[in-house]
C-alpha positions as CSV (number, residue, x, y, z in Angstrom):
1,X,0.0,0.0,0.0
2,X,3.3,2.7,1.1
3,X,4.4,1.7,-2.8
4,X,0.8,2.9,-4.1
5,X,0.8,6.3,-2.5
6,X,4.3,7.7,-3.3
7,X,4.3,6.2,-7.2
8,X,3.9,9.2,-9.3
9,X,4.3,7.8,-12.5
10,X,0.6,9.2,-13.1
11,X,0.9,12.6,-12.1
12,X,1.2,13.9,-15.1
13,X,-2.0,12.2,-16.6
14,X,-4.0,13.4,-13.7
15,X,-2.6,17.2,-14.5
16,X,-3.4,17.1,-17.7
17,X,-7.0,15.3,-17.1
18,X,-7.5,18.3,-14.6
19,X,-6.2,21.2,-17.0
20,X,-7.6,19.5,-20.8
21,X,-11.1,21.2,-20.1
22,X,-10.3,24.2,-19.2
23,X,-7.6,24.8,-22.4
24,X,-10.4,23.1,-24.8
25,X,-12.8,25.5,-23.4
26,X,-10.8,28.7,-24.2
27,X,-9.5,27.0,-27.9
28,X,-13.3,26.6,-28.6
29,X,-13.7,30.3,-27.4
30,X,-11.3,31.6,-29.5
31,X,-12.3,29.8,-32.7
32,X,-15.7,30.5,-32.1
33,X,-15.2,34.4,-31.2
34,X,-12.9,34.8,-34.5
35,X,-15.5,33.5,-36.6
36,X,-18.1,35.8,-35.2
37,X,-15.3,39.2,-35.5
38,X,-14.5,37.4,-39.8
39,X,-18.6,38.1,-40.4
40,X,-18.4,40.9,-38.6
41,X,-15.8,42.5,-40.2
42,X,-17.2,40.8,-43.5
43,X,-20.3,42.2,-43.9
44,X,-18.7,45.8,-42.7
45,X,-16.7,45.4,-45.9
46,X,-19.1,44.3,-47.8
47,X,-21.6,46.8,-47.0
48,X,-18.9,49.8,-47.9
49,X,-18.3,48.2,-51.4
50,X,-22.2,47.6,-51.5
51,X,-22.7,51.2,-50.4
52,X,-19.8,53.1,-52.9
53,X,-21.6,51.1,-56.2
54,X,-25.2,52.7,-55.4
55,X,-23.0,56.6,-56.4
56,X,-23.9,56.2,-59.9
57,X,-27.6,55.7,-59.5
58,X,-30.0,58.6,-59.6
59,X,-33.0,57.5,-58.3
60,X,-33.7,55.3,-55.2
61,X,-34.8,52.5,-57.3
62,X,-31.9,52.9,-59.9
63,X,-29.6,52.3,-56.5
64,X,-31.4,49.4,-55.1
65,X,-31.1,47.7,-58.6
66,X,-26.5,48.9,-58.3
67,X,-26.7,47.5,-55.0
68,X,-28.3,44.5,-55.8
69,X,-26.1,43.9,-59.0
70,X,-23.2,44.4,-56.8
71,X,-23.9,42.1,-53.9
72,X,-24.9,39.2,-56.1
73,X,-21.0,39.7,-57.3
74,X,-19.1,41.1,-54.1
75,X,-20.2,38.9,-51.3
76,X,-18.7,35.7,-53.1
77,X,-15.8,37.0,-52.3
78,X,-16.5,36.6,-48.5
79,X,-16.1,33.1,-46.9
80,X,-17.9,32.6,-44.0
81,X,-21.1,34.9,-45.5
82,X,-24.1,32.5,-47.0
83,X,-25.7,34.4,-49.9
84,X,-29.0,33.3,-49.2
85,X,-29.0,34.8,-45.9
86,X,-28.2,38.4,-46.6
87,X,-30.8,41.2,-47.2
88,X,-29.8,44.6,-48.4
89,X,-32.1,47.6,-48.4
90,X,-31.4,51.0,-50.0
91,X,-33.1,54.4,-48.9
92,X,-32.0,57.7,-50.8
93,X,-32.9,61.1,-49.3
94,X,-32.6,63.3,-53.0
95,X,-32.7,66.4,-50.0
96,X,-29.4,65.9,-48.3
97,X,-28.4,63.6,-51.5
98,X,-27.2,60.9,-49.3
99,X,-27.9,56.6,-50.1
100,X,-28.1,54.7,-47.0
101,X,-27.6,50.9,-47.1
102,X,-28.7,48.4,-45.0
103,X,-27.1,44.6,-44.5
104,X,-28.8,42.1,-42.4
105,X,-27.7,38.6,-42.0
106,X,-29.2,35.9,-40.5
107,X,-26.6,33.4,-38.6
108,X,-28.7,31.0,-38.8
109,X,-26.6,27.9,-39.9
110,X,-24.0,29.9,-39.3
111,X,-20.2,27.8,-38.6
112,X,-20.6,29.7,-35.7
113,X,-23.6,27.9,-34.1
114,X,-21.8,25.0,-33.2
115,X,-20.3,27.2,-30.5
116,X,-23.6,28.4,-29.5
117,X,-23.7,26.2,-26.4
118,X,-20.3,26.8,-25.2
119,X,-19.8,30.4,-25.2
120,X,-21.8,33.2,-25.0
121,X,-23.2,34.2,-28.9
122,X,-24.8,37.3,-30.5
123,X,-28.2,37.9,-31.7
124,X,-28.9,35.9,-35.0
125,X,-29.0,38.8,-36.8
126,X,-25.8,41.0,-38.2
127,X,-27.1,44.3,-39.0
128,X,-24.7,46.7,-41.0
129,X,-25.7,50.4,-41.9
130,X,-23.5,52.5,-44.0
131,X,-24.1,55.8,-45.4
132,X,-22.2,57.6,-48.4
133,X,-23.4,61.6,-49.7
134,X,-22.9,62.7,-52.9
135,X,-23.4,66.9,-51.8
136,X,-19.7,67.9,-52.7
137,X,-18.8,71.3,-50.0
């Protein structure tokens, strides 16, 4: 029994059995966090390049048809963004001349979710609004 208590051939098992969660945990956090911050970041981009095309359309339709034309190109480019899941709206103001664009995208089905559990997660929708004005000073 003396021989059973002082072996430690297993220490090193037990530390790791005792530490393994806790590193997995923040690993998961990390990978699941940076994939929230890529679509963030994502549809921020994508909703500048969205918002500079609608500049050469005079009327508010005229720039929801540039915008349109524009996402159905631009947000290939973007990996972790599902095209069926983004919804773009365009409202002109021909007063202050300025063409405001609004992303939303729904993470549902998202890479993401599979951290949902685990960590702490935003709403399901990603809203982006960016704003361009053609009045020259």
């Amino acid at each position: 029994m003396r021989h059973f208590i002082y072996d430690k051939k297993g220490a090193s098992a037990v530390e790791f059995a005792l530490v393994a969660p806790v590193l997995m945990f923040i690993l998961a956090a990390i990978v699941g966090y940076g994939m929230v911050f890529l679509t963030a970041i994502s549809l921020q981009q994508l909703g500048a390049d969205v918002t500079r095309a609608t500049i050469g359309g005079f009327s508010a339709s005229e720039k929801q048809e540039l915008a349109a034309e524009h996402l159905a190109v631009a947000r290939r480019e973007y990996v972790l963004i599902d095209n069926n899941q983004v919804a773009v709206d365009v409202t002109y103001d021909a007063d202050t001349e300025t063409t405001v664009v609004e992303i939303n995208y729904d993470i549902t089905g998202h890479p993401v979710e599979l951290f949902s559990g685990l960590i702490p997660m935003p709403a399901n929708t990603f809203t982006v609004r960016q704003s361009i004005s053609e009045r020259t000073t």
